[in-house]
Chimera marker file (.cmm) of the C-alpha trace (Angstrom):
<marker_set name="trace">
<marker id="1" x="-6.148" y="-17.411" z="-4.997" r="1" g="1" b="0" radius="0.5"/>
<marker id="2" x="-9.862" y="-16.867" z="-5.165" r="1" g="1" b="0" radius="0.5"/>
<marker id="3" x="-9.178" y="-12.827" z="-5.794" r="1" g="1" b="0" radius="0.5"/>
<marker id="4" x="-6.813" y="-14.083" z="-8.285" r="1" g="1" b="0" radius="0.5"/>
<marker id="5" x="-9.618" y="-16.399" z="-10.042" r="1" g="1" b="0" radius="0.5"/>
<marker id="6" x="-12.374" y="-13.677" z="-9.814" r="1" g="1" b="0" radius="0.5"/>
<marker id="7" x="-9.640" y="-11.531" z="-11.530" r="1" g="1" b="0" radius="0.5"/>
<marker id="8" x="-9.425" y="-12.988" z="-14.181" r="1" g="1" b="0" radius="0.5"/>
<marker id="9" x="-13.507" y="-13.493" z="-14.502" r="1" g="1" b="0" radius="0.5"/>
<marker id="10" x="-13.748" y="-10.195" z="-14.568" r="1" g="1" b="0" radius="0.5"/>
<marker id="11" x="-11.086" y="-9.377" z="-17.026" r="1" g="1" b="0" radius="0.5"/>
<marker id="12" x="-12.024" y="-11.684" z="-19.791" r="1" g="1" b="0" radius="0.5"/>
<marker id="13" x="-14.488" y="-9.554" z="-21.483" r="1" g="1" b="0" radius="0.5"/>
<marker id="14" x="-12.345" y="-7.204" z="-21.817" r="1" g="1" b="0" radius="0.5"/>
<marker id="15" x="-10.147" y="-9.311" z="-24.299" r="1" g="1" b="0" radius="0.5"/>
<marker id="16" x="-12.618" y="-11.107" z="-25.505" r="1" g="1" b="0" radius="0.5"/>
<marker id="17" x="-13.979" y="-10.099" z="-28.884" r="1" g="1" b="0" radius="0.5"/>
<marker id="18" x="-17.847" y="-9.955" z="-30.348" r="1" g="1" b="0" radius="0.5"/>
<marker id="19" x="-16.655" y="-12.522" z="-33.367" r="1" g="1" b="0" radius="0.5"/>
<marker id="20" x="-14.296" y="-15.188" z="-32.575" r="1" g="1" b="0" radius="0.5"/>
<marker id="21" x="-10.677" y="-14.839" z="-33.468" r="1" g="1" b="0" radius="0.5"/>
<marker id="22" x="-9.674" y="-15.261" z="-37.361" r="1" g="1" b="0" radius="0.5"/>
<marker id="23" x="-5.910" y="-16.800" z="-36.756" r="1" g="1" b="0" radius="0.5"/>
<marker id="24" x="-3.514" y="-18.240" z="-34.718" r="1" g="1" b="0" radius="0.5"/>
<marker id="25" x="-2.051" y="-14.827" z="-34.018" r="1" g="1" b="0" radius="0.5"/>
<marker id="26" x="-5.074" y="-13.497" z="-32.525" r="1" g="1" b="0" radius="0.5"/>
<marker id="27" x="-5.506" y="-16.371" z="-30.444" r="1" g="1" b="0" radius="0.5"/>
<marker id="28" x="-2.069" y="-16.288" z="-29.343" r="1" g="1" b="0" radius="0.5"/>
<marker id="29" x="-2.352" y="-12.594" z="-28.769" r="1" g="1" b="0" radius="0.5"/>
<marker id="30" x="-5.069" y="-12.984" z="-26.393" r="1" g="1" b="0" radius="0.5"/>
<marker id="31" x="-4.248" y="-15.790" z="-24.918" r="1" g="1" b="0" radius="0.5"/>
<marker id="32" x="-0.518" y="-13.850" z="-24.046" r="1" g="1" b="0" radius="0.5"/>
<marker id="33" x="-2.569" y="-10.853" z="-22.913" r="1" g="1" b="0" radius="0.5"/>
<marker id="34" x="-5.013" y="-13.050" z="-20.596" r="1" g="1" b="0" radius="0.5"/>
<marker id="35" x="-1.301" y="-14.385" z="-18.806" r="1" g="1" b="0" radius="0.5"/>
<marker id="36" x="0.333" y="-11.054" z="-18.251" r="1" g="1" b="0" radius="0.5"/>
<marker id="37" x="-2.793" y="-9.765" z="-16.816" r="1" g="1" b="0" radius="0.5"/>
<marker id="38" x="-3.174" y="-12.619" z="-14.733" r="1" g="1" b="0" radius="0.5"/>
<marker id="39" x="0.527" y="-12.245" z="-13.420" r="1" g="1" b="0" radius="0.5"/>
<marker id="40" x="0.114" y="-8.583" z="-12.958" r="1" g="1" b="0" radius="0.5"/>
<marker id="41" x="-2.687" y="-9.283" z="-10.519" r="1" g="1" b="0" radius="0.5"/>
<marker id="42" x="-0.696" y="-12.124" z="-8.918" r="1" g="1" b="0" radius="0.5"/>
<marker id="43" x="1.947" y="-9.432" z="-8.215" r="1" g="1" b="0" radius="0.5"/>
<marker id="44" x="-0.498" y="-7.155" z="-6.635" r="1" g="1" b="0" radius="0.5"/>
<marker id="45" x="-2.470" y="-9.497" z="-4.778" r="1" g="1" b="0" radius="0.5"/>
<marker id="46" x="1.381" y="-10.852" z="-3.469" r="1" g="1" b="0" radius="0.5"/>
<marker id="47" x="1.797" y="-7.416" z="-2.241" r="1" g="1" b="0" radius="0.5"/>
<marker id="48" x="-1.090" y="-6.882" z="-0.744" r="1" g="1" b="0" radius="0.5"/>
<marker id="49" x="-0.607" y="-10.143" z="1.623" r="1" g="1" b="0" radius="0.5"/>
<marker id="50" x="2.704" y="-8.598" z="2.421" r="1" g="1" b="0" radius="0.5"/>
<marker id="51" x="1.175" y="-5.399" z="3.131" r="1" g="1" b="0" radius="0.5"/>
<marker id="52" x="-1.590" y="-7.104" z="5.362" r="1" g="1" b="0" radius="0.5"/>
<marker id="53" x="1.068" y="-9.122" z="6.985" r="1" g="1" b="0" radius="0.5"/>
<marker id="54" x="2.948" y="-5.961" z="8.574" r="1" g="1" b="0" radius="0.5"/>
<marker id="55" x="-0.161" y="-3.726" z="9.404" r="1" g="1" b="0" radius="0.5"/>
<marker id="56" x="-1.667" y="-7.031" z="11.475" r="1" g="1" b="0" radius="0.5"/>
<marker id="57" x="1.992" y="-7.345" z="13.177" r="1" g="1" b="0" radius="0.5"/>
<marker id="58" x="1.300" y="-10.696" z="14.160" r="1" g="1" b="0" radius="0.5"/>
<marker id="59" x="4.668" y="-11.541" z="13.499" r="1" g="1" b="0" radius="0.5"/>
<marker id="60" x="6.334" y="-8.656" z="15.464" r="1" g="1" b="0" radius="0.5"/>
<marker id="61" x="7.445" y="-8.118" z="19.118" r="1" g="1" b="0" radius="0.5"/>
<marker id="62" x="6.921" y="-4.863" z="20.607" r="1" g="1" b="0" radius="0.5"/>
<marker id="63" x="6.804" y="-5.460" z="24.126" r="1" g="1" b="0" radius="0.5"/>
<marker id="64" x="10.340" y="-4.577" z="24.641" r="1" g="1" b="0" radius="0.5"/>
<marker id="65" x="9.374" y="-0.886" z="23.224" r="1" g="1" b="0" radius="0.5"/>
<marker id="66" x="6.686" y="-0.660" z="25.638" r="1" g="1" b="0" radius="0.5"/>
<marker id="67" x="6.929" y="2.281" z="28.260" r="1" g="1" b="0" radius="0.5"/>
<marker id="68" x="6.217" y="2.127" z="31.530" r="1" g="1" b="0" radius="0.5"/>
<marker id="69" x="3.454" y="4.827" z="32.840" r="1" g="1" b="0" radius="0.5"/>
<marker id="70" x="5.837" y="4.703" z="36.065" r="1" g="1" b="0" radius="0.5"/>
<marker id="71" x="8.823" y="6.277" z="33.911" r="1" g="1" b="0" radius="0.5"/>
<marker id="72" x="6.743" y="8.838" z="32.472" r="1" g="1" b="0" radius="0.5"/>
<marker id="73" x="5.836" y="10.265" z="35.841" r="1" g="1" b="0" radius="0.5"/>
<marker id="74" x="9.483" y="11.254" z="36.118" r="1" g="1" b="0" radius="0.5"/>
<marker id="75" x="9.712" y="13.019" z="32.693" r="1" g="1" b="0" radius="0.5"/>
<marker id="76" x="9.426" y="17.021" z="33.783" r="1" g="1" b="0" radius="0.5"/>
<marker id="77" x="6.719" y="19.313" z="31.865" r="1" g="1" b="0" radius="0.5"/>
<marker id="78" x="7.969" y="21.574" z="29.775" r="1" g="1" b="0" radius="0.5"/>
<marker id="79" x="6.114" y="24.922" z="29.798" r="1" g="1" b="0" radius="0.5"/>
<marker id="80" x="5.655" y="26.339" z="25.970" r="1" g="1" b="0" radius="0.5"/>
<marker id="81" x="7.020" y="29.587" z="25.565" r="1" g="1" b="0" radius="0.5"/>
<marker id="82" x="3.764" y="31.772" z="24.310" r="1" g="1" b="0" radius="0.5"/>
<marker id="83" x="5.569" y="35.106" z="23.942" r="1" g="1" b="0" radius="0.5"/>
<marker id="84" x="6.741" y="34.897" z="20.791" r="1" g="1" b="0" radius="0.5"/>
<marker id="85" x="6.762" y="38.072" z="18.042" r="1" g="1" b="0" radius="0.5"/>
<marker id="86" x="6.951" y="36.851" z="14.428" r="1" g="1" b="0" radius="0.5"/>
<marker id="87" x="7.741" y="40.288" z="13.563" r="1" g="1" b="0" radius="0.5"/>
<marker id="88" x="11.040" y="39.951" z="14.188" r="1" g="1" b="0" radius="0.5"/>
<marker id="89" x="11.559" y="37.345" z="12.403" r="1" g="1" b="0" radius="0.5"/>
<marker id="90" x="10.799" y="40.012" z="8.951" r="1" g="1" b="0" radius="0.5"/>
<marker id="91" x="13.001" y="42.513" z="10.148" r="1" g="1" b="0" radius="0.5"/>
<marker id="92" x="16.678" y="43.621" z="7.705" r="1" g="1" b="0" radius="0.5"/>
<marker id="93" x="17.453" y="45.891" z="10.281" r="1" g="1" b="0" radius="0.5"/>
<marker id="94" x="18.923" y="43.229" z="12.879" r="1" g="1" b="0" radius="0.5"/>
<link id1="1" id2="2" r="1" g="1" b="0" radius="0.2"/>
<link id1="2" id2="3" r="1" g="1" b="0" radius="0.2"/>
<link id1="3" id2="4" r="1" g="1" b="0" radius="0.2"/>
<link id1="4" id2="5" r="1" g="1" b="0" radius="0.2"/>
<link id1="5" id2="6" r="1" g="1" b="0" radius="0.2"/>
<link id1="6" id2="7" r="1" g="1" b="0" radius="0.2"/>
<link id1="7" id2="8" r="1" g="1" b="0" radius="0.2"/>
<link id1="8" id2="9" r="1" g="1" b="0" radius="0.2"/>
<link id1="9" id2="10" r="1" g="1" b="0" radius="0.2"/>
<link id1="10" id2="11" r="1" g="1" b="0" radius="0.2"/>
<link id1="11" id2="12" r="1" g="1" b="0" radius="0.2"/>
<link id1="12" id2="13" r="1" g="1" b="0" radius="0.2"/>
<link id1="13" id2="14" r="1" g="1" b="0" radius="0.2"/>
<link id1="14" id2="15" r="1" g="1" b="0" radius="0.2"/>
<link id1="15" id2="16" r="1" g="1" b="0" radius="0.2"/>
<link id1="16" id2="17" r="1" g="1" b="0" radius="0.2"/>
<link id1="17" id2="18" r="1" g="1" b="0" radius="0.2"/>
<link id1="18" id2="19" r="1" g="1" b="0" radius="0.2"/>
<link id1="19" id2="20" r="1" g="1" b="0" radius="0.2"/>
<link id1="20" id2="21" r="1" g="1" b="0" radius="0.2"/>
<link id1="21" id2="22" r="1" g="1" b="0" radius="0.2"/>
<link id1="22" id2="23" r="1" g="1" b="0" radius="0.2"/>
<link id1="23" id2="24" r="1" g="1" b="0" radius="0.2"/>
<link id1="24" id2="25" r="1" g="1" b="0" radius="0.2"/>
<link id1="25" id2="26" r="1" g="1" b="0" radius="0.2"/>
<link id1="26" id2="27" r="1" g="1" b="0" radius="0.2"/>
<link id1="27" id2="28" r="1" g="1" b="0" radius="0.2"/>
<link id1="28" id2="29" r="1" g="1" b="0" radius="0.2"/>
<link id1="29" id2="30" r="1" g="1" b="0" radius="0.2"/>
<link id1="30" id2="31" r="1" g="1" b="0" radius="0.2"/>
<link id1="31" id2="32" r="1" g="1" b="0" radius="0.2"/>
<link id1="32" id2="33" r="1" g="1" b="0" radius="0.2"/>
<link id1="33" id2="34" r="1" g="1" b="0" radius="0.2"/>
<link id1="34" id2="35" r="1" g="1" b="0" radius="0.2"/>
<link id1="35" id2="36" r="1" g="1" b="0" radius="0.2"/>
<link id1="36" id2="37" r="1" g="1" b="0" radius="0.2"/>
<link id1="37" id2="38" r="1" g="1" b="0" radius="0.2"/>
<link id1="38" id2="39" r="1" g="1" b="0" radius="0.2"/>
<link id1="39" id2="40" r="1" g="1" b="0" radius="0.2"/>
<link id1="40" id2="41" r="1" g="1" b="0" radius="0.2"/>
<link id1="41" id2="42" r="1" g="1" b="0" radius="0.2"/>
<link id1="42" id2="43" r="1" g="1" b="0" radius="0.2"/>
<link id1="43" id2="44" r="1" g="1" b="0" radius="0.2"/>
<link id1="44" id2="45" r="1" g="1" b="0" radius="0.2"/>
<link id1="45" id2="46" r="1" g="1" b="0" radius="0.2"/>
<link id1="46" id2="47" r="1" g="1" b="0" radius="0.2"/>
<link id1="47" id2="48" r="1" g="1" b="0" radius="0.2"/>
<link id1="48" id2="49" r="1" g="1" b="0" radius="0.2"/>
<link id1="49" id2="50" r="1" g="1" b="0" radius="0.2"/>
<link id1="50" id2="51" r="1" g="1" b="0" radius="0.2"/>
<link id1="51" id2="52" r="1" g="1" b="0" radius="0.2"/>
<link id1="52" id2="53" r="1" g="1" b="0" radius="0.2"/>
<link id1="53" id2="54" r="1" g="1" b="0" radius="0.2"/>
<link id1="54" id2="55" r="1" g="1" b="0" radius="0.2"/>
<link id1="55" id2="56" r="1" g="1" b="0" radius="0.2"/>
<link id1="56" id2="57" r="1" g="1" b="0" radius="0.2"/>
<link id1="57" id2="58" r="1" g="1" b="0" radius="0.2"/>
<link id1="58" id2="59" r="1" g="1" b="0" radius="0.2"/>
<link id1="59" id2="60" r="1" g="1" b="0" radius="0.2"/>
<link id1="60" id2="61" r="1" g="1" b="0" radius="0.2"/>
<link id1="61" id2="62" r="1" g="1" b="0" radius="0.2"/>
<link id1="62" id2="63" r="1" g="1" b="0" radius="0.2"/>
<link id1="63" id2="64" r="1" g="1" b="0" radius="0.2"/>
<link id1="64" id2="65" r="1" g="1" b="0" radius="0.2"/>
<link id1="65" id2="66" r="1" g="1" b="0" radius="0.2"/>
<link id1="66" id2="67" r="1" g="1" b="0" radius="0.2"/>
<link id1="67" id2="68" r="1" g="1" b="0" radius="0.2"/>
<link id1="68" id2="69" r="1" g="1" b="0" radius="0.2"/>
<link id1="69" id2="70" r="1" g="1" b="0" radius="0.2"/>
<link id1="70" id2="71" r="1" g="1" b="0" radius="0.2"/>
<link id1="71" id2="72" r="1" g="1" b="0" radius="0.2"/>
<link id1="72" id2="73" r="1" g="1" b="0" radius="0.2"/>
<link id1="73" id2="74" r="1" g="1" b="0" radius="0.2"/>
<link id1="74" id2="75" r="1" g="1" b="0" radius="0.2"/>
<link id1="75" id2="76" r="1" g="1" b="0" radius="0.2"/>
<link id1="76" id2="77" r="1" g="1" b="0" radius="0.2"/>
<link id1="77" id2="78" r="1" g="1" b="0" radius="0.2"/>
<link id1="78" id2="79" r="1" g="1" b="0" radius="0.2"/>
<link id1="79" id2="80" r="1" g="1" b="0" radius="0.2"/>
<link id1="80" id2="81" r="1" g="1" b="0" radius="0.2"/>
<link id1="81" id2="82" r="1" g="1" b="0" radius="0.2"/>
<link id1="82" id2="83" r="1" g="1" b="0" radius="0.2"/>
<link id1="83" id2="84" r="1" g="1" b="0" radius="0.2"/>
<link id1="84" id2="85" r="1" g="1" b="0" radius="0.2"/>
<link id1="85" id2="86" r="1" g="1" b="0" radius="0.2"/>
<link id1="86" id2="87" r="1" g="1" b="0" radius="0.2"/>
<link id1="87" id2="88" r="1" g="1" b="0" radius="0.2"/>
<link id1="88" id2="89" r="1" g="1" b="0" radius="0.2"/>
<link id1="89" id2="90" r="1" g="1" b="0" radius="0.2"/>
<link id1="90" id2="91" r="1" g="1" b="0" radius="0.2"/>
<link id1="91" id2="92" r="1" g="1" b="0" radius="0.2"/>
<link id1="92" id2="93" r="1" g="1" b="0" radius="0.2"/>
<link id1="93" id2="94" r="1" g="1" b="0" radius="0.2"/>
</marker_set>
């Protein structure tokens, strides 16, 4: 809510004019543009906590993916296979 607050600190200058506003329309105007860009960062800052809730996973359980170093001792090594020609791979002729 503070982020939210600070926001909108810093984005009042930018509607605000040198001379003060000359009707009710103007008023209104800014006053309607102050409130969307206060909801817009509302929106943002409500995605952000989302965001921040699933990279902290405080929420999620992953010991049952866990693997045991035991079970990986029985996985076999597979060798790569080094001789490979990438000419063939360019000829037509086969």
């Amino acid at each position: 809510m503070l982020k939210v607050l600070f926001s909108c600190l810093l984005l009042l200058p930018l509607f605000a004019k040198e001379s003060a506003p000359k009707s009710h329309k103007e008023v209104n105007a800014t006053s309607k543009a102050i409130q969307e860009a206060i909801k817009a960062q509302m929106e943002r800052e409500k995605k952000y906590a989302k965001e921040q809730k699933f990279y902290q996973g405080k929420e999620y359980n992953l010991k049952e993916k866990q693997v045991d170093p035991k079970q990986l001792e029985q996985v076999p090594v597979i060798e790569p296979d080094y001789d490979f020609d990438i000419t063939d791979v360019y000829r037509d002729d086969i």
